[in-house]
Backbone bond lengths (Angstrom), bond angles and torsions (degrees), N, CA, C in turn:
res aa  C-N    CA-C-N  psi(-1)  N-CA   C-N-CA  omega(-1)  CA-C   N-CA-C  phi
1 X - - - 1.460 - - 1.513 109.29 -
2 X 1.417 113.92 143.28 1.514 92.85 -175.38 1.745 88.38 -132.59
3 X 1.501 120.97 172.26 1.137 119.90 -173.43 1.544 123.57 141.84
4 X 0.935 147.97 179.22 1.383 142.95 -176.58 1.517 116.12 -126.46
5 X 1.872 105.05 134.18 1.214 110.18 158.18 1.115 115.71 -90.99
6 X 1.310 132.14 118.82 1.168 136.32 172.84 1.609 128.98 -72.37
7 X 1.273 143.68 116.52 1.540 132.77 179.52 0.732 121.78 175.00
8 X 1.594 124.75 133.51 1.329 143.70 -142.01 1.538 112.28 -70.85
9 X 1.741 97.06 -174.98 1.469 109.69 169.69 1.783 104.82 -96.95
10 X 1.602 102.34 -21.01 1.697 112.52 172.22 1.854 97.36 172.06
11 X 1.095 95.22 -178.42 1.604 101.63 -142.23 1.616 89.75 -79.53
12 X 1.631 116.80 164.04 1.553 121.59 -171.58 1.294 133.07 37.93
13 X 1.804 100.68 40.31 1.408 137.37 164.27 1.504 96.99 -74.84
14 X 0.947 116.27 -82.61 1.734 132.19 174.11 0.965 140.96 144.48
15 X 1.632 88.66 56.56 1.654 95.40 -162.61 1.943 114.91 -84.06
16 X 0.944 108.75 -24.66 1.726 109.95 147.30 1.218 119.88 -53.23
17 X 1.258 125.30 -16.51 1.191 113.40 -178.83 1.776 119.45 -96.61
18 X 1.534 88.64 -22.81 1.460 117.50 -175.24 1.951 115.82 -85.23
19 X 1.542 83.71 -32.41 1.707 82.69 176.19 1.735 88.12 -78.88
20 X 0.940 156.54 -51.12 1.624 153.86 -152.91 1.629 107.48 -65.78
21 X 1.034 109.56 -28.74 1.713 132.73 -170.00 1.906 90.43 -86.63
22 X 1.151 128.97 -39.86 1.131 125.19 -175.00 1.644 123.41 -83.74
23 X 1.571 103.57 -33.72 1.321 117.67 -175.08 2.041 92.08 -85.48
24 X 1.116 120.31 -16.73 1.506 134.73 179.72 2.206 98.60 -67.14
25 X 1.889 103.53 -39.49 0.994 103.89 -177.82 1.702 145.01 -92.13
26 X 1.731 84.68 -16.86 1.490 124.92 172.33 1.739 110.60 -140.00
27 X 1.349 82.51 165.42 1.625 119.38 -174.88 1.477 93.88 -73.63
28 X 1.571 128.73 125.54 1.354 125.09 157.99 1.515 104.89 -173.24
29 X 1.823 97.74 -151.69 1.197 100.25 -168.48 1.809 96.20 -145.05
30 X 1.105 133.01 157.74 1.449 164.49 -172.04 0.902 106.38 -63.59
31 X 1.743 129.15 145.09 1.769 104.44 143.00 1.913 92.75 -173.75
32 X 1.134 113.53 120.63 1.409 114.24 169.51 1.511 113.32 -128.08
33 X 1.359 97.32 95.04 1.512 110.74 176.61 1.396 115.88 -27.84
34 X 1.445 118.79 -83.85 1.061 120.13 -162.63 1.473 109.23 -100.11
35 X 1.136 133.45 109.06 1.941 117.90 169.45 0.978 116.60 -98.72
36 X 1.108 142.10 114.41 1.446 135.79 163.90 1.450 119.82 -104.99
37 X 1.518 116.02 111.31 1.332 126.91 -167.97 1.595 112.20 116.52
38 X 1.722 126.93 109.27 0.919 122.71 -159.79 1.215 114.53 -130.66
39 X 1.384 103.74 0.03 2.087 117.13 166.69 1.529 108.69 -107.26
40 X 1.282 113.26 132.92 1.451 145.80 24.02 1.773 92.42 -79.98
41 X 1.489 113.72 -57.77 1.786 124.30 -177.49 1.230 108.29 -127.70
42 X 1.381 101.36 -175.21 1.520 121.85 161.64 1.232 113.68 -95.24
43 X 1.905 116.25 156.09 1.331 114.59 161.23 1.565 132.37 -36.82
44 X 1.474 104.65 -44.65 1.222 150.92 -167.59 1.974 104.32 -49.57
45 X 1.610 80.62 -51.12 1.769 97.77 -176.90 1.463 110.73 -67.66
46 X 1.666 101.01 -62.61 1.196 107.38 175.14 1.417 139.69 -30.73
47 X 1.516 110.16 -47.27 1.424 150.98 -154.89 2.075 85.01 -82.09
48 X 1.250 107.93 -60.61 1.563 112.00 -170.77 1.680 87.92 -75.60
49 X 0.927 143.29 -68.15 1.492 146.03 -168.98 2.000 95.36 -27.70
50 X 1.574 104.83 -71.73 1.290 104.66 -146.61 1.723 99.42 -86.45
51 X 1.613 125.80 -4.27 1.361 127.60 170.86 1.401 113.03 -99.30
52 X 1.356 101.04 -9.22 1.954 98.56 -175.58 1.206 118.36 65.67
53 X 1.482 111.19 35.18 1.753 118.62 176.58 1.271 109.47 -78.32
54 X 1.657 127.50 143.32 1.007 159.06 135.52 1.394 97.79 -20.21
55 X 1.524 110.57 132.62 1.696 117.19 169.99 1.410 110.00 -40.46
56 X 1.505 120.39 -55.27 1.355 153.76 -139.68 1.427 97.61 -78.61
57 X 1.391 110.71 -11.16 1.693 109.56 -175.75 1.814 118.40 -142.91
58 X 1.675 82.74 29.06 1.884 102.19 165.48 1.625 94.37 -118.09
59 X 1.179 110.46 101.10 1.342 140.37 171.10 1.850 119.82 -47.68
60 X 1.719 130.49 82.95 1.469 111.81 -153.43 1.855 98.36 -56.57
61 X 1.668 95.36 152.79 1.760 113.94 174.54 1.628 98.39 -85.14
62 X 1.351 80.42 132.45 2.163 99.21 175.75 1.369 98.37 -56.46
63 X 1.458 133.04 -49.00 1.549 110.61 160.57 1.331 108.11 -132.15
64 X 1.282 96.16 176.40 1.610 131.80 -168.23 1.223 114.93 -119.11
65 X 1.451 125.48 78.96 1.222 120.26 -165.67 1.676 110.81 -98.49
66 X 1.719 108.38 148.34 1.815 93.61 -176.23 1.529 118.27 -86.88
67 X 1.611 112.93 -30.82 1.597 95.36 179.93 1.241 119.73 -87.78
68 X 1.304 130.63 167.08 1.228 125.47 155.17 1.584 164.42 -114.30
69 X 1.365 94.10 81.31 1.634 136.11 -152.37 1.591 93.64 -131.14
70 X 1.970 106.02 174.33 1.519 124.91 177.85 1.412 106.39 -54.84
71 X 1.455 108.67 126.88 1.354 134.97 177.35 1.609 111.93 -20.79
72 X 1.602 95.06 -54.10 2.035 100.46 174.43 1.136 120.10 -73.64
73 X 1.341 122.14 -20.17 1.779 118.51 168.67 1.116 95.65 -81.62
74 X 1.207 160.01 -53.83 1.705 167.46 -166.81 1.336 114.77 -30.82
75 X 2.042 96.25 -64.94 0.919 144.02 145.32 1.686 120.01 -1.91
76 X 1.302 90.12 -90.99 1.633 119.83 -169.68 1.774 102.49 -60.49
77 X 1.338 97.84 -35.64 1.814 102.72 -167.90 2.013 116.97 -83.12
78 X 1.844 73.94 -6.19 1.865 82.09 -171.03 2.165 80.93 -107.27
79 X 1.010 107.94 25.66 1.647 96.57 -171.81 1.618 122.50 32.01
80 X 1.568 110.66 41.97 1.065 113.56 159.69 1.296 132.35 -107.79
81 X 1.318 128.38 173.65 1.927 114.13 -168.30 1.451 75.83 -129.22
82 X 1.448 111.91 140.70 1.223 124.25 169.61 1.255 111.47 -87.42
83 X 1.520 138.09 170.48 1.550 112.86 172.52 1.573 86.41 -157.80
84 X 1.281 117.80 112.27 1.813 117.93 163.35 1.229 126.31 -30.74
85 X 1.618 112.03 -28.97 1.565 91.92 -167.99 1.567 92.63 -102.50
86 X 0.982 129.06 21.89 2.004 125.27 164.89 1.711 89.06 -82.41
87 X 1.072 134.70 -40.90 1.719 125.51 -143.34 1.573 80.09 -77.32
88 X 1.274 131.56 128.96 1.182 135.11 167.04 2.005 100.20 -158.82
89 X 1.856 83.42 128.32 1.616 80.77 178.25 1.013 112.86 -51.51
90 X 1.571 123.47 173.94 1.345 141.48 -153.33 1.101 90.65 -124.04
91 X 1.950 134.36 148.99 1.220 124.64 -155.19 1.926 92.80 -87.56
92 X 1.331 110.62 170.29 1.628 100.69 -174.40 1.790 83.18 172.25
93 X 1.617 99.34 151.62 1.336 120.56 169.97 1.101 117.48 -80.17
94 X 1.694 114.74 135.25 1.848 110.24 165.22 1.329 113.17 66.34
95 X 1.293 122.15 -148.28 1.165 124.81 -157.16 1.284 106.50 -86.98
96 X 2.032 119.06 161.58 0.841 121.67 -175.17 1.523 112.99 -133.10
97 X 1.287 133.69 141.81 1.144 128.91 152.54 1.411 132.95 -109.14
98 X 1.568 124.06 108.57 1.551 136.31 -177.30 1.574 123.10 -94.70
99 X 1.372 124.97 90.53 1.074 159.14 144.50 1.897 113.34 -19.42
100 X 1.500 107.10 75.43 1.654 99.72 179.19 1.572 107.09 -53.38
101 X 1.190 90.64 -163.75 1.908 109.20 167.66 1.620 99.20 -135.26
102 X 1.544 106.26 123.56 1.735 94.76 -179.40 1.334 103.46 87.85
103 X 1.722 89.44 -170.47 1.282 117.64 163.15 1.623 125.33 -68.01
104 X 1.230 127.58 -172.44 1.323 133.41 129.30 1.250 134.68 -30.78
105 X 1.370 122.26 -53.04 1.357 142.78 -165.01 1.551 104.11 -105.32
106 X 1.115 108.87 2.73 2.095 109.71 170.73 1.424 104.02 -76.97
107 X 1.587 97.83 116.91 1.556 112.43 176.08 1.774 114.34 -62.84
108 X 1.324 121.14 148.10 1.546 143.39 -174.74 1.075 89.47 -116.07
109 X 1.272 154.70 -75.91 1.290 152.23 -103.49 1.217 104.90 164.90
110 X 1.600 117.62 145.31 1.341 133.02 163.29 1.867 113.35 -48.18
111 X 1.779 113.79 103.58 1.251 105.51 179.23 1.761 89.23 100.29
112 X 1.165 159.64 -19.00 1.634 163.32 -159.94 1.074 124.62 -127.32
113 X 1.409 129.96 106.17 1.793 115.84 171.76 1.537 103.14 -128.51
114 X 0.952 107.79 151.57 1.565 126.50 154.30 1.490 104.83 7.24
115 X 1.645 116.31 -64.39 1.361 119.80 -162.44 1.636 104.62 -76.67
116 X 1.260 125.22 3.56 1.419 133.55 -166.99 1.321 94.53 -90.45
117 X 1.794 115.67 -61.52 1.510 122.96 175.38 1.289 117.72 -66.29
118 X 1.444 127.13 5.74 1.706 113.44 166.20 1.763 86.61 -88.94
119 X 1.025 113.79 -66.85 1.419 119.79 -167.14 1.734 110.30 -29.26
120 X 1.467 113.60 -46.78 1.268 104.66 176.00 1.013 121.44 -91.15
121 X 1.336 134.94 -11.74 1.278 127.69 156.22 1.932 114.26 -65.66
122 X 1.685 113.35 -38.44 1.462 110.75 162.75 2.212 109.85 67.85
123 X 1.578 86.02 42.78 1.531 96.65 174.79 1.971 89.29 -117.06
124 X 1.279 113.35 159.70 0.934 162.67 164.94 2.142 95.06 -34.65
125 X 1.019 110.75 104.62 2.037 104.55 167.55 0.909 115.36 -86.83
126 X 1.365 114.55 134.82 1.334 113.18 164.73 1.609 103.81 -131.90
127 X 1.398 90.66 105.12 1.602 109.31 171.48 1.587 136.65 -36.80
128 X 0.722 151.28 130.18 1.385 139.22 163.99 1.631 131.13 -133.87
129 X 1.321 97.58 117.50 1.371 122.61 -164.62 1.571 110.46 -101.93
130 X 1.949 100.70 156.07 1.626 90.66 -173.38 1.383 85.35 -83.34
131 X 1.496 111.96 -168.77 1.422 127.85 148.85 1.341 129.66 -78.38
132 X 1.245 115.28 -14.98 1.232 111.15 -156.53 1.563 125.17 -113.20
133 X 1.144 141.64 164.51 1.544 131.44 169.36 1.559 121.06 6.05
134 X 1.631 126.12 127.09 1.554 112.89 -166.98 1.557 108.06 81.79
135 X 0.931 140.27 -73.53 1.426 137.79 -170.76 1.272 114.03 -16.39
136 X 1.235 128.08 -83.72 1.244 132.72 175.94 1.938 108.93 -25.51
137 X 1.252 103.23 -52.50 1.818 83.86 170.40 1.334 143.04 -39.11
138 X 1.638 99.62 -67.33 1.402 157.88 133.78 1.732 96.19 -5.45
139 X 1.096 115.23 -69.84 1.048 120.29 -160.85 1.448 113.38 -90.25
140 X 1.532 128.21 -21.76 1.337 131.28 177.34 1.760 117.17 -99.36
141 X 1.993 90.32 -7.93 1.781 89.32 160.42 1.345 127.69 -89.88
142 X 1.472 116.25 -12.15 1.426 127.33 -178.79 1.155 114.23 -85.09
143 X 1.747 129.17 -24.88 1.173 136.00 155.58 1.448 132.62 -86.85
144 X 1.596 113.71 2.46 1.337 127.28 146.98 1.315 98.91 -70.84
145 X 1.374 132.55 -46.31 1.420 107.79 -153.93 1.980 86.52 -100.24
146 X 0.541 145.03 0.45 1.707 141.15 177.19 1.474 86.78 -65.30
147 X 1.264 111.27 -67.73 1.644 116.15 -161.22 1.861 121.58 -76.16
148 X 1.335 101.66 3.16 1.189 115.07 -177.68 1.551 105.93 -99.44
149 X 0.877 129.92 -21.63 1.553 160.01 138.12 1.651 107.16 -41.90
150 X 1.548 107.11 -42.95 1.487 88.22 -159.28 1.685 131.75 93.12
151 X 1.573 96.83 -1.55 1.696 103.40 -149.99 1.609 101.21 -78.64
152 X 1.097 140.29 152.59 1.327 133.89 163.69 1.421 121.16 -57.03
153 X 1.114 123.39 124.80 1.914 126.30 177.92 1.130 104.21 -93.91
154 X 1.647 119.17 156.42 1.478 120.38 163.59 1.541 104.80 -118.01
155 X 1.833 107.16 -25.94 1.308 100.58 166.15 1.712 105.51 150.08
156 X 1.270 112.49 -140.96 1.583 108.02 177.66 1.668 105.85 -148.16
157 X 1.255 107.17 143.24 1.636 121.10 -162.84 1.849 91.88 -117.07
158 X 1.195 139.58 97.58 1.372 136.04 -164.10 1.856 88.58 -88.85
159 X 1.083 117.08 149.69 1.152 133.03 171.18 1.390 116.01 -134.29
160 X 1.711 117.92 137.01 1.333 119.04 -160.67 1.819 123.79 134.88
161 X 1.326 105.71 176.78 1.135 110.11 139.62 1.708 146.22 -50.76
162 X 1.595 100.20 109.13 1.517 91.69 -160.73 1.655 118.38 -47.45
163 X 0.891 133.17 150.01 1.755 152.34 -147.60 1.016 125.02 -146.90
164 X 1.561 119.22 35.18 1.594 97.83 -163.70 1.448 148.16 -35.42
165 X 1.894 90.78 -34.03 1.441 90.64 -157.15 2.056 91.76 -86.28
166 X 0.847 109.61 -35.00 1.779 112.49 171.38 1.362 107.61 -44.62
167 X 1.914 129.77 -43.91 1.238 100.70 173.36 1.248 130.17 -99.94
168 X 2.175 112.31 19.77 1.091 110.43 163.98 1.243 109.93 -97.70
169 X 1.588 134.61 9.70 1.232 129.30 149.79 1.110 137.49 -87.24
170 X 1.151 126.38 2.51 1.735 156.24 137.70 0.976 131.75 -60.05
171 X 1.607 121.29 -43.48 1.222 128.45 161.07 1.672 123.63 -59.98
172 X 1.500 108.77 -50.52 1.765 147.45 -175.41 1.715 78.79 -63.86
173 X 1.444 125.43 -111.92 1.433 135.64 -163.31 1.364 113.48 -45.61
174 X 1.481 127.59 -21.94 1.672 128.70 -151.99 1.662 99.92 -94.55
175 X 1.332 97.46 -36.33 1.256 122.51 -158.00 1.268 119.44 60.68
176 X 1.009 132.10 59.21 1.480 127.18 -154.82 1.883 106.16 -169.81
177 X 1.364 102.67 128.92 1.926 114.12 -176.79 1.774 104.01 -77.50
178 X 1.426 93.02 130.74 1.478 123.89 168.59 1.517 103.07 -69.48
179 X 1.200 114.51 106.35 1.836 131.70 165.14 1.494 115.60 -40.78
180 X 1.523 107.02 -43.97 1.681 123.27 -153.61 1.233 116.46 161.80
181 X 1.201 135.50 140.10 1.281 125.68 148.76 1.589 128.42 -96.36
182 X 1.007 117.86 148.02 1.547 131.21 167.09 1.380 114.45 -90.93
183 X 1.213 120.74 120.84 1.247 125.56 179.98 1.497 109.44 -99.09
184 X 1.271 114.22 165.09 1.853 126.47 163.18 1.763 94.87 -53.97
185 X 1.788 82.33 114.34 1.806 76.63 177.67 2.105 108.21 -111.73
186 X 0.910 115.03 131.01 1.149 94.15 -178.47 1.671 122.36 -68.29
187 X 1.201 118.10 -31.48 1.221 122.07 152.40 1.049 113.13 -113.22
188 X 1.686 119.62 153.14 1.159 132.21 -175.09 1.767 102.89 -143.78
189 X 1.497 78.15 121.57 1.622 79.19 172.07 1.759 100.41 -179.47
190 X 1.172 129.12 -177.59 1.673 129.34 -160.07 1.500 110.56 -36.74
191 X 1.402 105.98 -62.82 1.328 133.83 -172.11 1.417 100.33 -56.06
192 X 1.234 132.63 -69.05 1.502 130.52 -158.65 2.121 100.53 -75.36
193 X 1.311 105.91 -26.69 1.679 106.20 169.24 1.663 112.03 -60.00
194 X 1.627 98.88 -48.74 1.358 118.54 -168.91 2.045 99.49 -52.91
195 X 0.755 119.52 -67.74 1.457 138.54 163.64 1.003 113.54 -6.56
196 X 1.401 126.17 -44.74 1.705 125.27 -145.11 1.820 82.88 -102.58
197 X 1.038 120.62 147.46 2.006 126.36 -160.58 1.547 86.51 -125.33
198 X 1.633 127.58 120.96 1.024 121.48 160.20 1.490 109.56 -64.55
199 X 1.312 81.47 162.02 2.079 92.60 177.89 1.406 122.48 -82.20
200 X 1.517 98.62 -25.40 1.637 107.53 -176.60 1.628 103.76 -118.94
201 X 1.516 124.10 160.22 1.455 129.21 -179.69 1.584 102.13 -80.99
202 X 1.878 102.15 115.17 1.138 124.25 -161.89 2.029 91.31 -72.89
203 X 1.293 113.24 -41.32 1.539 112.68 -171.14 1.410 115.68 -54.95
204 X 1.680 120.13 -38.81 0.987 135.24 -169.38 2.070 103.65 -80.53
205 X 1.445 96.15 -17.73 1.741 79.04 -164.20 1.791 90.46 -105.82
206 X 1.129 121.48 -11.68 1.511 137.95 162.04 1.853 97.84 -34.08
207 X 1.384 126.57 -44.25 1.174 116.66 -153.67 1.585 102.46 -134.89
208 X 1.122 115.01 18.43 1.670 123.85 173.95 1.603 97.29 -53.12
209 X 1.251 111.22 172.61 1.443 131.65 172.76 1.608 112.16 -176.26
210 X 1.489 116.82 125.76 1.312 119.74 -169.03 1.771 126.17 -42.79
């Protein structure tokens, strides 16, 4: 299977914005497991809204959660029990893109986080970091624990205000190649996603494995 897990350095990094920018760059299909929080939208919407996806390739989320907070408070407040082995991709052609909630370290379940469901799903991460102040922490603890795991990387997508020296301290300490950046776009929508040229061949890092 080849395709991307998508997930942050911490939440309203932009990783909705980043999976949309990707499906903007390749042929695929959608999929955000878990959402929690469903006003104003969903990821789900957004993601087809700002890539111009086909119904047929927004992937339904194993749940539907109403507030919008960590999956287990979400969870608990909608009196539902989450359970890992329901989250199972949805069948779909070619490539895929999977949309965490959070971080890495955002609990699912008693004993379950975020970093449990990249692992079993076993696609390719691609991190996403802000640009700005903090990052570099943020961003060199999620790839301690990526690799402590073992998990396959594809790399890091910085989002923000350009930064140089933040993403030459990411690169230098992280050890790890910058995909692209996303800048403050004033509009956002297919065309202006379509635009931004990753730096590295997105097909080839789609199917990496450690």
């Amino acid at each position: 299977m080849s395709g991307f897990f998508v997930t942050g350095t911490d939440t309203e990094v932009g990783k909705t914005l980043v999976s949309a920018w990707l499906l903007t760059q390749l042929d695929g299909a959608y999929w955000k497991p878990i959402q929690a929080g469903t006003v104003p939208t969903t990821d789900s919407a957004t993601v087809q809204q700002l890539a111009e996806l086909p119904v047929s390739r927004v992937l339904p989320e194993a749940y539907l959660l109403p507030e919008p907070m960590a999956p287990h408070e979400s969870a608990r407040r909608a009196n539902i029990a989450l359970d890992m082995e329901k989250i199972k991709l949805p069948p779909h052609d070619g490539l895929v893109v999977v949309e965490g909630a959070g971080g890495l370290m955002v609990p699912i379940a008693d004993g379950a986080y975020m970093i449990d469901l990249a692992d079993a799903l076993d696609l390719p991460i691609l991190l996403v970091a802000r640009s700005t102040l903090g990052t570099i922490n943020h961003t060199l603890l999620s790839l301690e624990a990526i690799r402590r795991r073992g998990l396959p990387l594809a790399g890091v997508v910085i989002s923000g205000p350009e930064t140089p020296h933040n993403r030459a301290a990411i690169e230098r300490f992280g050890k790890v190649e910058v995909i692209a950046e996303i800048p403050q776009l004033e509009t956002v929508n297919r065309d202006t996603l379509k635009a931004i040229e990753p730096e590295l061949d997105l097909l080839k890092l789609a199917t990496v494995r450690p």
